[in-house]
C-alpha atoms as one frame of an Amber mdcrd trajectory, in Angstrom:
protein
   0.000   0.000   0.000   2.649   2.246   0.650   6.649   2.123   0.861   8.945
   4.299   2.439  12.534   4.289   1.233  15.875   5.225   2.378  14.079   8.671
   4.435  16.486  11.110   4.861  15.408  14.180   7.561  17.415  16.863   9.424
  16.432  20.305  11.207  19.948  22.397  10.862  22.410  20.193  11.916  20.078
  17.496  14.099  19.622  14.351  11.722  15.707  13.535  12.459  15.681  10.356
  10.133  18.921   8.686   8.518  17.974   6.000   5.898  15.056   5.117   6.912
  12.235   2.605   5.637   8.880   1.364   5.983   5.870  -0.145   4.074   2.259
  -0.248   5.224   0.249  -3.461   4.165  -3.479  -4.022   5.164  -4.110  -5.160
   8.281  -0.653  -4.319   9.880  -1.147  -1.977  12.964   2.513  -0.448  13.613
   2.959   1.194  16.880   5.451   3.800  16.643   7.121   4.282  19.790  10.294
   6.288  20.862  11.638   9.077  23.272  10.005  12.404  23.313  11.205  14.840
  20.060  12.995  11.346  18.003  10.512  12.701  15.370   7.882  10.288  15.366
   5.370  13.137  14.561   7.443  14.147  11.951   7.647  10.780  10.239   4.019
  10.738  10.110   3.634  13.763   8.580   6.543  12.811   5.783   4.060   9.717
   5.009   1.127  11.649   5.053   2.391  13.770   1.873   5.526  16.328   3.254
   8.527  16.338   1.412  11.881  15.161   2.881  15.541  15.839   2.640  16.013
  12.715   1.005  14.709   9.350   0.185  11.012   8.580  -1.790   7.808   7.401
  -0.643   5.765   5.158  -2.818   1.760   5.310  -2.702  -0.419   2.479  -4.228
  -2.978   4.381  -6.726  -6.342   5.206  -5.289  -4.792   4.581  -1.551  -6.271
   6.986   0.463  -4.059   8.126   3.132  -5.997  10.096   6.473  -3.596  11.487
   9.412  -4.687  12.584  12.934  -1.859  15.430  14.250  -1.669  16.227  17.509
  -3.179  19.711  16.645  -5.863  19.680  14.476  -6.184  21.861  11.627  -9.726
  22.360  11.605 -12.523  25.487   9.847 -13.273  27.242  13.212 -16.781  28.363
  11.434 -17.853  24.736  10.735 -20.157  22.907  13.041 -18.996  19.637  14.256
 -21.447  17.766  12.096 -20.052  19.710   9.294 -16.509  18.756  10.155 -16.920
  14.931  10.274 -19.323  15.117   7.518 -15.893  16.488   5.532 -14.369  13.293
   6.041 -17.309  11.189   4.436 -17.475  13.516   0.995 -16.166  10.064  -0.485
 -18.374   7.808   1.009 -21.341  10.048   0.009 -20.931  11.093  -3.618 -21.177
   7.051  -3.822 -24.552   6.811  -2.428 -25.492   9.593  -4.421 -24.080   8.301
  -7.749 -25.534   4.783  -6.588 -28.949   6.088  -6.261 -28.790   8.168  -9.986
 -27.335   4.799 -11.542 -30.354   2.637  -9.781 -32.849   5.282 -11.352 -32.062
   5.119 -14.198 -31.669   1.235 -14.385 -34.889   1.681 -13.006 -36.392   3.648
 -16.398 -34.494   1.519 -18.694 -34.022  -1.962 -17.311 -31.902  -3.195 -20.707
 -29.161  -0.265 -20.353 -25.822  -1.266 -21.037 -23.949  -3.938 -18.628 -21.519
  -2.001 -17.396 -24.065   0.293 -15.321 -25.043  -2.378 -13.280 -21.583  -3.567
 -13.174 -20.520  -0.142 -11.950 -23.770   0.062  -9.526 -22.082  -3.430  -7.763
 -19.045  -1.653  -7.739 -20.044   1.422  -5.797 -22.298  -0.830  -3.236 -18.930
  -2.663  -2.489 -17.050   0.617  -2.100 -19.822   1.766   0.144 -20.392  -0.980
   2.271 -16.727  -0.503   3.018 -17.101   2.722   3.707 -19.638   1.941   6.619
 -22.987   1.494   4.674 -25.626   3.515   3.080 -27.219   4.882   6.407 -24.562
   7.568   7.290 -26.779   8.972   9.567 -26.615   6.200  11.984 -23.135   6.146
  11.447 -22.497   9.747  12.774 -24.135   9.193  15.288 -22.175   5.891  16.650
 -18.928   7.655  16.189 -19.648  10.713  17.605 -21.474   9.119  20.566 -18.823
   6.322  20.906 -16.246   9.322  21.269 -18.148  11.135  23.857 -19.473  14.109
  21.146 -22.139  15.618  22.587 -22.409  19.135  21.223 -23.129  18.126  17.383
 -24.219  21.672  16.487 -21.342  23.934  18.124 -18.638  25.600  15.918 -15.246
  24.486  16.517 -13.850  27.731  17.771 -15.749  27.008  20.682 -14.322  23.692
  21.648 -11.417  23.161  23.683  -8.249  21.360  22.643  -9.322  18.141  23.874
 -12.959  18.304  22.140 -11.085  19.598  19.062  -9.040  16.492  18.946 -12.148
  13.936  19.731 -13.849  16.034  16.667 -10.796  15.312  14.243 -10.684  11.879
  15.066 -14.106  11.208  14.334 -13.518  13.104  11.290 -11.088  10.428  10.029
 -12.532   7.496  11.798 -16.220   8.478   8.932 -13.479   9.014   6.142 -12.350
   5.604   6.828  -9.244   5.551   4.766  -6.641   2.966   3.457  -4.298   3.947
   5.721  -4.530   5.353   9.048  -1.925   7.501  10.930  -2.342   8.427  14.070
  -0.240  10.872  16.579  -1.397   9.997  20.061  -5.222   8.750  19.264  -5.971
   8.033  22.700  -4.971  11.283  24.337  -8.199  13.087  25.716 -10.468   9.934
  25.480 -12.207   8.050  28.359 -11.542   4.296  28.849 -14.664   3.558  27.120
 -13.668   5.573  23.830 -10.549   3.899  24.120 -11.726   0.516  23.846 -13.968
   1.728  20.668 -11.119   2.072  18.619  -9.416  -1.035  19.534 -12.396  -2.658
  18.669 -12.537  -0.348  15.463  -9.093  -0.904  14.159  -8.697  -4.892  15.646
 -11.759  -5.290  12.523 -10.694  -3.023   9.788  -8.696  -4.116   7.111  -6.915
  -0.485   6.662  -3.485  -0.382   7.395  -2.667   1.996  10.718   0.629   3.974
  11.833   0.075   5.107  15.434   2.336   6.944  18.191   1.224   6.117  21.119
   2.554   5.706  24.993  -0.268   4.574  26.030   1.147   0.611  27.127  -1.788
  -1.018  27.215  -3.320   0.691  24.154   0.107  -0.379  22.444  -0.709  -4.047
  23.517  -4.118  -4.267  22.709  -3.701  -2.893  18.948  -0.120  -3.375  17.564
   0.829  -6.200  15.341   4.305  -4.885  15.245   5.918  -2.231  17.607   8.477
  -0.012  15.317  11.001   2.143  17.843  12.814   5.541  15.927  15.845   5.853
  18.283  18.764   8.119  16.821  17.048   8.392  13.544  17.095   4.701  12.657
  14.114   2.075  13.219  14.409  -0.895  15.031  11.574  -3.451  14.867  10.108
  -5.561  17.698   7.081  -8.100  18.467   4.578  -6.859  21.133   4.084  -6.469
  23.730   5.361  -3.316  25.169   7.094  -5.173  27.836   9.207  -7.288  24.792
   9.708  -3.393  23.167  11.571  -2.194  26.558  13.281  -5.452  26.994  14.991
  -5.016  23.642  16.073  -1.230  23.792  17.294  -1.700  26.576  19.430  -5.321
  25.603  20.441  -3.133  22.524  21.836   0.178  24.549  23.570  -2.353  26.886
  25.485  -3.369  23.987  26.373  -0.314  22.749  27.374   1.087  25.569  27.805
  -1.746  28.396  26.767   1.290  30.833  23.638   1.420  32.613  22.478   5.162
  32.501  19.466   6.010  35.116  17.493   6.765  32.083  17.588   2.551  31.388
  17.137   2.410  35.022  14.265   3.726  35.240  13.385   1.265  32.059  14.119
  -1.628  34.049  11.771  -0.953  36.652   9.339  -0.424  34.067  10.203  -3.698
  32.553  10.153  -5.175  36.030   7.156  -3.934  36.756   5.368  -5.613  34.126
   6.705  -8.421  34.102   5.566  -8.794  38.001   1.718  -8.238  37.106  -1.292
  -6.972  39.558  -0.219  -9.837  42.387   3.430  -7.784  43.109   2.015  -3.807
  43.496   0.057  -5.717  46.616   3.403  -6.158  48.463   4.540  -2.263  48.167
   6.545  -3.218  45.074   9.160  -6.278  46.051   9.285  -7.809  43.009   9.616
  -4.893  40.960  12.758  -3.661  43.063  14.247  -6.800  43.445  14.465  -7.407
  39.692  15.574  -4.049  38.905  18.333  -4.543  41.407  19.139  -7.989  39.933
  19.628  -6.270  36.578  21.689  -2.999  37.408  24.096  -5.212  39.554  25.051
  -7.103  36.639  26.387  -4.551  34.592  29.696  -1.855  34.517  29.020   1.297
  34.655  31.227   3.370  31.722  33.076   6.193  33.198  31.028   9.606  34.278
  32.533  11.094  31.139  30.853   9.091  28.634  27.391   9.453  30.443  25.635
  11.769  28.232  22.461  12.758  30.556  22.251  11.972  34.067  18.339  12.304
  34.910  17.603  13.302  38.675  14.631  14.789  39.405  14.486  17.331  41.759
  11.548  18.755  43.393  10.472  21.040  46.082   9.986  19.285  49.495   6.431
  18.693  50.667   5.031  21.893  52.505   4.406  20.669  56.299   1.031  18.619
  56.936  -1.457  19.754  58.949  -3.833  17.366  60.544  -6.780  17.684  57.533
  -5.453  18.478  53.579  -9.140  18.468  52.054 -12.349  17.532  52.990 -15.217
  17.194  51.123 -18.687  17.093  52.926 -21.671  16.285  50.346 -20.030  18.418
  47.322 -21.780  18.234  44.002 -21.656  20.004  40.492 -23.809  21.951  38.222
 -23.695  23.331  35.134 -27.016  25.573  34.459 -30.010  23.057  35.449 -27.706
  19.942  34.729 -26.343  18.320  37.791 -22.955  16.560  37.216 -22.657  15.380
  40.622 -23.415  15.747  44.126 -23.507  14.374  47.667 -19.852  13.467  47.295
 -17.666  13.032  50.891 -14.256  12.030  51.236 -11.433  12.899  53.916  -8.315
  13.314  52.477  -5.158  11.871  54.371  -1.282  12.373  53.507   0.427   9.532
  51.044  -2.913   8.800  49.660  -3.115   8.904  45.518  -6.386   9.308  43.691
  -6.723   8.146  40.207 -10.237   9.494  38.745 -12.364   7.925  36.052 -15.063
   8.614  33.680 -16.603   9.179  30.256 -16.323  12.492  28.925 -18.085  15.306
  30.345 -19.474  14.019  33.512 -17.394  16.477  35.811 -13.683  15.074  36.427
 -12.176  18.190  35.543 -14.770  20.520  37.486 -14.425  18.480  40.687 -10.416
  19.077  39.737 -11.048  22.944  39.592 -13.061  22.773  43.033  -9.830  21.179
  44.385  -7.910  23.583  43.108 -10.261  26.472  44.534 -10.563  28.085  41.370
 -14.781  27.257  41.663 -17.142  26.670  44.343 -19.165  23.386  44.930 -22.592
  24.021  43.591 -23.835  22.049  46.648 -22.019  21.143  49.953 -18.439  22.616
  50.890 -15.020  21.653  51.109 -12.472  22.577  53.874  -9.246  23.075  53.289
  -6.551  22.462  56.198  -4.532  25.338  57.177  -1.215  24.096  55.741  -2.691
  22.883  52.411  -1.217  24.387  49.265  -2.444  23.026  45.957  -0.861  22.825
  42.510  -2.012  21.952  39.325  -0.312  20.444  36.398  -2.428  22.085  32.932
  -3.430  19.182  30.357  -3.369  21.776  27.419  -0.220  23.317  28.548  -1.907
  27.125  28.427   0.346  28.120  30.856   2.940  27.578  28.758   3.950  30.869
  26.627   5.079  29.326  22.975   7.609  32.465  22.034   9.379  32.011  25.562
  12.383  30.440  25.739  12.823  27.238  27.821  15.451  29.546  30.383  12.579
  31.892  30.429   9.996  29.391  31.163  11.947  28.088  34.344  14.123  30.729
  35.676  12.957  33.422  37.409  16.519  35.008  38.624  18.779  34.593  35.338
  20.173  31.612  35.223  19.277  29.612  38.370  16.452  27.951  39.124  15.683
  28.083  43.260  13.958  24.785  44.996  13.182  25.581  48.131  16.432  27.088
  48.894  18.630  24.939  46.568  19.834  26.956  43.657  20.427  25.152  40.536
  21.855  26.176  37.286  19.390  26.279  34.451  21.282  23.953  32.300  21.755
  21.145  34.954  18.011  21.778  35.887  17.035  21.019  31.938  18.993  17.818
  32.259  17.190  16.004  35.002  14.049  16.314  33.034  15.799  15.337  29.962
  16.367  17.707  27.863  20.317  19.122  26.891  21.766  22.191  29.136  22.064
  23.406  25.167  18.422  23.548  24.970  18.265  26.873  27.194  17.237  28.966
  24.646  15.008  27.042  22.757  11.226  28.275  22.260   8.692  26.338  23.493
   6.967  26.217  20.218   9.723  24.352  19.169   8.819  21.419  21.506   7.080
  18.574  20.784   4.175  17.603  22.529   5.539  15.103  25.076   8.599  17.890
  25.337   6.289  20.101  26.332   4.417  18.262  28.788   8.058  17.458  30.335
   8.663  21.029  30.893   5.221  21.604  31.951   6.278  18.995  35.011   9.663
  20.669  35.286   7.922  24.205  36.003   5.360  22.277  38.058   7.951  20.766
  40.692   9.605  23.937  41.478   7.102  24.855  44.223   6.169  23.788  47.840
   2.735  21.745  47.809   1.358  19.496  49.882  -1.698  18.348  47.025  -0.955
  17.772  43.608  -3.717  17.645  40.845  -2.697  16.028  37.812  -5.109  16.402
  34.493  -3.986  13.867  31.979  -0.739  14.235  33.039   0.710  11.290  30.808
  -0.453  12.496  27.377   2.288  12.679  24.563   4.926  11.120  27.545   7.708
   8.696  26.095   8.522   6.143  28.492  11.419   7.093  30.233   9.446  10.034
  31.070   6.505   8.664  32.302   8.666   6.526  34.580   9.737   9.590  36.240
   6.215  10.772  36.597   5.857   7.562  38.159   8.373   8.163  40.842   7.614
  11.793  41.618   3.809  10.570  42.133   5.084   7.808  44.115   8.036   9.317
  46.438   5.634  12.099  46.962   4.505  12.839  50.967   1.208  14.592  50.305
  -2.238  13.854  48.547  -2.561  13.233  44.751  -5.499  13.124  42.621  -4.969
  11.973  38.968  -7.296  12.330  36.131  -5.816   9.751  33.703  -7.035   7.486
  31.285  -3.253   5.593  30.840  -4.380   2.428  32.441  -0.770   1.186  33.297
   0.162   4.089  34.633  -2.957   4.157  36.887  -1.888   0.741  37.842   1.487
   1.718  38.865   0.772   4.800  41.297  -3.029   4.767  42.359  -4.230   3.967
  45.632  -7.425   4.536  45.350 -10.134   4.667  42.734 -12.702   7.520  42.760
 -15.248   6.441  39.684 -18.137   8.602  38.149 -20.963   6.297  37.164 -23.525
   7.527  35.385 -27.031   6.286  37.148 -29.274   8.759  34.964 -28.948   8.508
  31.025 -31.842  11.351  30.599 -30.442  13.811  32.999 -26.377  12.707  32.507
 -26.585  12.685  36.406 -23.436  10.754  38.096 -22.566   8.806  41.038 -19.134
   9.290  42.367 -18.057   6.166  44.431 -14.373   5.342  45.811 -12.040   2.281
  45.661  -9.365   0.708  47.315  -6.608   0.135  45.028  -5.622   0.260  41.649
  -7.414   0.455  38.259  -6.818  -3.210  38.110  -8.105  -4.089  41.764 -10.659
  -1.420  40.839 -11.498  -3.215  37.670 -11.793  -6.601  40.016 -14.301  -5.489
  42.418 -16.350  -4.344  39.655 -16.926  -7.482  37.882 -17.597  -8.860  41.197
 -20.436  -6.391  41.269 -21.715  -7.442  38.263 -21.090 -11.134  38.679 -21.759
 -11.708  42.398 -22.636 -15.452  42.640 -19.158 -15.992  40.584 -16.215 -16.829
  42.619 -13.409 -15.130  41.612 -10.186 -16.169  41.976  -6.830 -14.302  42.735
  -3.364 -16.018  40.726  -0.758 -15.747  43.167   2.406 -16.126  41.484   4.673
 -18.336  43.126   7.770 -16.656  44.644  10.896 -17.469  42.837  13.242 -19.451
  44.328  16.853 -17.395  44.446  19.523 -19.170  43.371  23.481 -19.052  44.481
  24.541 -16.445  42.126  27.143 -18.674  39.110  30.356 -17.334  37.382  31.055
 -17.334  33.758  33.338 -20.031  32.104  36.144 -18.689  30.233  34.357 -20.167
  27.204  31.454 -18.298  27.736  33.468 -15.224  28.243  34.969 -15.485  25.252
  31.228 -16.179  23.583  29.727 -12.952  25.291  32.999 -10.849  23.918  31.795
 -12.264  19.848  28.069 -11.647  20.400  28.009  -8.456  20.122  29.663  -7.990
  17.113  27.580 -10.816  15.182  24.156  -8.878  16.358  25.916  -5.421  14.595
  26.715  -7.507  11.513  23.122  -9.501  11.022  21.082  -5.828  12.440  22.933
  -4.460   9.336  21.904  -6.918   7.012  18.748  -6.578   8.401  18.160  -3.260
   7.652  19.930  -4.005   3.648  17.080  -6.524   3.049  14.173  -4.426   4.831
  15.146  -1.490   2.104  15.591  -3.842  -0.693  12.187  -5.581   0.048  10.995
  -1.819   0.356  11.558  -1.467  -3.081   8.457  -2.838  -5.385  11.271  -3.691
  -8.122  12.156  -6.683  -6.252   9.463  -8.433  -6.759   9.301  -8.532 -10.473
  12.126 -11.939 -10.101   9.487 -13.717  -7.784  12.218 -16.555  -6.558  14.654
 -13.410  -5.634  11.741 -11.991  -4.278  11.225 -15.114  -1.749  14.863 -15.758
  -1.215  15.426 -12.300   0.421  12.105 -13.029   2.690  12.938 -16.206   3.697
  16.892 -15.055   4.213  15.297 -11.998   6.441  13.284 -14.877   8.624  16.385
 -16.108   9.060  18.294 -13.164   9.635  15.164 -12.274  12.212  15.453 -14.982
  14.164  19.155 -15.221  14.688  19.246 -11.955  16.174  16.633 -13.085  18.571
  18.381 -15.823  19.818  21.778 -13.831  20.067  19.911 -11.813  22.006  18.477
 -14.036  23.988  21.964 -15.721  24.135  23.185 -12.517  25.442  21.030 -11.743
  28.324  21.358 -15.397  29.498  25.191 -14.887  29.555  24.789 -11.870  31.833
  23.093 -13.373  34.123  24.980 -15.816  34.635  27.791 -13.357  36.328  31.058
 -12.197  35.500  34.135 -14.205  36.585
C-alpha cells in the first residue's frame, strides 16, 4: 500500500531520520514508539504527503491516506457535524451516484452492462465505507467518542474536544491507511476501547504513536522504535519493546544510565503483574536490582544525561489536607454530581475515572479552589497548598524560551532554597543544558508536557492535581512521573485514562458512574486500590454469585549467584559484534524488500524473505543468548 525508502530528515544540523524505511500493508497496525522529540510526529507527517531531505515514498494508486496530528487543523466556522461530515465527501458522492445509476436502471431496465456492473461496484465501495445509512453512522462515532455538542462551531471547543472532533472526522473518512499521533490522548476508557475494537476489525493499514502501554498491547501487530534516527523493529508487547532497547543500549554502551534504570523498573514492573504492586513493590525492586548489579558502569565522562529529578519538598502537613462534605456540580439546570464526601489523608493517591463530560475536571477545579461546589463545601486544612499540572499546557507561553519558562533570577532555578543552574536543571528532566534557549513552540508535545512537570515541581505543595498528566509522555518520562507521584509525601489526585500508569501509582479509585442517562446525572463512588483491583471489584459487582479467583504467582526461588566459564566469556565478547553484523543486514534486506522492483524476479523476491526470517530470528536468539550470559555473572 505504501513504501517508504531510504528517508532522509534533518532540522539544521540534528539528523531527524537517517535512511530510513517502511511499508504499510493491510491489516498491519505499527505502533510507533520512541523518546520524546525522536521525530515520530514528523515521520508521520513525511508519510502523510511532506517532502523530505532525502529518500522517496511510494503510494499504491487510489490509496487513500488520512492522518490525525496532535493539533488539528480544523474550519473554526464549521459545526462539528459539518466537520466529520468532511471526512465522508467520499463515502457520500457514492450513495449519491448509486442512487442516480439505480434510477435510471430503473427507467431503462436493458441499459448497457456495465451500469449495473458499476452500480455493484459502488455498493462494495460503500459498504466498506460503513454502509448507506450515514446517519446512523455519525451518530455511533460521535457518541462512541463522547461528542455531545453536534451543532457547536469548533472555535468554541477546547483542545481536547477539538481532537475527539478530528478523530471522528477520520474514523467516517475511513481511509486505506490510518496515521495516528497519540489517538488516545483526551479519550475516556470507554472511547478507548472503541477504537481497539474499530481498528482490531478493519482491514486499513494503521501507523500510530502512542505511549499509552496497554493501548500499544491491545492494537499493535508490530511495535516499530525511531531511536537516533534509525528504526528498530520488535514483536509486542510493550514489555518485549523495553526489553529489547534496553538489551540493545547495553550493547552499545555496556553502561547502565538512570534513564535505562528507570526502564528496568518499568520492565520489572510488568513483568511482576497486579499480584506484586500488593506487596509495596518487592518484586519490581528486586528485579531491577538484579539487573543494574550485573552490569559496569562506563566512566562519568561518557554518560551523556544523568536524569535526577528534583523537586520542592512537601510543605508541612497539617492534621486535615481536604475535605469534602456532600459536594456536588452543576452546570445551568444539569447536575454533574453531588452528595460526594471524602477525607483526604497524607500519602494517599487518587486516580479518577469517567466518560467524557461528567465532571472530572470541574471536581479538579473545586480542588484547586478556582470554583465553588454548587452544593455542599469543602475545607481546606490550614497548611494545604495546591498545585495543578495544565493538560493543554496554556500556561505555557510558545515564544518564551525554555530559560525563560523556568528561571525566574537569570540563570538559576531556586527549589526551596537549593539553587540550581538552568542547564543542569534542563537535564534532570531530559532535555540538553544546550536547549536553554530554545522556544517552546519548538517542543514537541511530550517535550512540552516534560517542561510543563519541570515548572510544576519547582514549588512547595502538599496536594498535587494532575489532568492527563501522561499524554504525549515517552517512556522514560513517564517513569519519572511515576516516581515523583510515588516518592511524593502529600495527597494526589490523577485524572488519567493511561491504564498502566494508573496501575502503577493509584491507591485509590474515585469512579463517576452515570445512574441517569436522561439527565447525565453521576454517582461518584471510591475504591481501594488500583485500576486493576478497581477493575476486580467491579466485575464482582456485576457477577456476584461468581467466585473469583486471585493467581498468586509463586515466589521465585533465588539461586546461588554462578560465574562465567572462560568459554562463555569469550562467547559474550563475539556476540556483540555478530548482532551489529546480522542488524545491518537486516536493515539491507528491509530497504531492498521496500523497493516494489524486487518483486518482479518472484524466486529473488522469496529468497530475500525467507533469508530476512532467518536473519530475524538469529538476532533473537543472540539476544536471547546474550542476556542469558549476563546473568549468569562475571568471573
Amino acid at each position: 500500500m505504501l513504501n517508504a525508502s531510504n528517508l532522509y530528515l534533518s532540522f539544521g544540523d540534528r539528523v531527524i531520520l537517517n535512511d530510513v524505511s517502511l511499508s504499510l500493508l493491510p491489516k498491519e497496525r505499527l505502533a510507533l514508539v520512541g523518546q520524546n522529540g525522536v521525530g515520530k510526529s514528523s515521520l508521520l507527517r513525511l508519510l502523510a504527503g511532506e517532502s523530505p531531505d532525502g529518500g522517496k515514498i511510494e503510494k499504491a494508486k487510489g490509496v487513500v491516506v488520512a492522518i490525525l496530528n496532535q493539533v488539528p487543523n480544523l474550519d473554526e466556522n464549521l459545526s462539528v457535524l459539518e466537520t466529520v461530515r468532511l471526512g465522508m465527501a467520499e463515502h457520500l458522492a457514492a450513495i449519491a451516484e448509486h442512487q442516480r445509476l439505480c434510477e435510471a436502471l430503473g427507467q431503462n431496465p436493458d441499459a448497457h452492462p456495465e451500469i449495473v456492473t458499476k452500480i455493484d461496484q459502488l455498493a462494495e465501495f460503500i459498504e466498506h465505507k460503513g454502509g448507506f445509512d450515514t446517519d446512523y453512522l455519525v451518530e455511533t462515532v460521535l457518541s462512541r467518542l463522547g461528542i455531545a455538542a453536534k451543532e457547536q462551531t469548533i472555535k468554541t471547543l477546547s483542545g481536547g474536544e477539538r481532537r475527539r472532533v478530528d478523530l471522528a472526522r477520520i474514523l467516517l473518512m475511513a481511509p486505506d491507511i490510518y496515521l495516528l499521533d497519540e489517538p488516545t490522548n483526551h479519550l475516556d476508557v470507554k472511547a478507548i476501547q472503541f477504537l481497539v475494537e474499530i481498528f482490531t476489525k478493519s482491514t486499513s493499514a494503521v501507523l500510530f504513536v502512542s505511549h499509552d502501554r496497554a493501548f500499544v498491547d491491545e492494537m499493535a501487530t508490530k511495535i516499530v522504535e525511531l531511536d537516533k534516527g534509525k528504526l528498530y523493529v520488535h514483536e509486542p508487547p510493550f514489555a518485549n519493546y523495553l526489553e529489547n532497547k534496553l538489551i540493545r543500549e547495553l550493547i552499545e554502551e555496556r553502561s547502565l544510565h538512570r534513564r535505562e534504570r528507570l526502564m528496568v523498573g518499568e520492565l520489572a514492573w510488568l513483568r511482576a503483574g497486579t499480584p506484586a504492586r500488593t506487596t509495596k513493590q518487592n518484586a519490581r525492586i528486586d528485579r531491577a536490582y538484579e539487573l543494574m548489579d550485573q552490569i559496569t558502569k562506563d566512566s562519568e565522562a561518557q554518560r551523556k544525561k544523568q536524569l535526577q529529578m528534583a523537586t520542592a519538598r512537601v510543605k508541612r502537613l497539617g492534621n486535615t489536607i481536604l475535605e469534602l462534605e456532600n459536594v456536588g456540580a452543576a452546570i445551568g439546570d444539569r447536575i454533574l454530581f453531588r452528595n460526594f464526601s471524602l477525607k483526604v489523608g497524607a500519602g494517599q493517591r487518587y486516580g479518577i475515572l469517567g466518560p467524557n463530560g461528567v465532571g472530572k475536571t470541574t471536581l479538579l477545579s473545586m480542588l484547586a479552589g478556582k470554583n465553588k461546589p454548587s452544593f455542599g463545601h469543602i475545607k481546606f486544612g490550614k497548611n494545604t497548598h495546591v498545585i495543578e499540572f495544565d493538560q493543554h499546557r496554556e500556561k505555557l507561553d510558545p515564544n518564551a524560551t525554555l530559560k525563560e519558562t523556568l528561571a525566574d533570577h537569570g540563570d538559576y532555578v531556586y527549589i526551596d532554597e537549593q539553587k540550581i543552574h538552568i542547564a543542569s536543571y534542563l537535564e534532570r528532566y531530559l532535555f540538553s543544558g544546550g536547549d536553554a534557549n530554545r522556544k517552546v513552540s519548538g517542543l514537541s508535545g511530550g517535550e512540552q508536557n516534560r517542561l510543563m512537570l519541570a515548572k510544576l515541581f519547582r514549588h512547595q505543595a502538599n496536594c498535587l492535581l494532575l489532568d492527563e498528566p501522561t499524554n504525549d509522555l515517552d517512556v522514560s518520562s513517564l517513569a519519572v512521573l511515576e516516581e515523583i507521584v510515588l516518592d511524593y509525601d502529600g495527597v494526589v489526585f490523577v485524572v488519567s485514562h493511561d491504564r498502566s500508569f494508573l496501575d502503577h501509582v493509584c491507591t485509590h479509585i474515585i469512579a463517576f458512574e452515570p445512574t441517569n442517562l436522561d439527565t447525565k446525572e453521576s454517582r461518584i463512588e471510591v475504591y481501594n486500590g488500583n485500576y486493576s483491583d478497581y477493575r476486580e471489584q467491579k466485575a464482582r459487582e456485576s457477577a456476584p454469585t461468581q467466585e473469583i479467583k486471585k493467581t498468586v504467582q509463586p515466589q521465585r526461588e533465588r539461586t546461588r549467584v554462578k560465574k562465567r566459564t572462560f568459554k562463555e566469556e569469550q562467547e559474550l565478547t563475539t556476540i556483540s559484534s555478530l548482532i551489529e553484523n546480522l542488524e545491518k543486514e537486516r536493515t539491507e534486506l528491509h530497504n531492498l524488500l521496500s523497493n516494489s522492483d524486487i518483486f518482479r524476479d518472484a524466486k529473488a523476491a522469496q529468497e530475500k524473505v525467507e533469508r530476512l526470517k532467518i536473519v530475524e530470528d538469529e538476532i533473537e536468539r543472540l539476544y536471547a543468548r546474550w542476556q542469558e550470559l549476563e546473568e549468569i555473572g562475571s568471573n
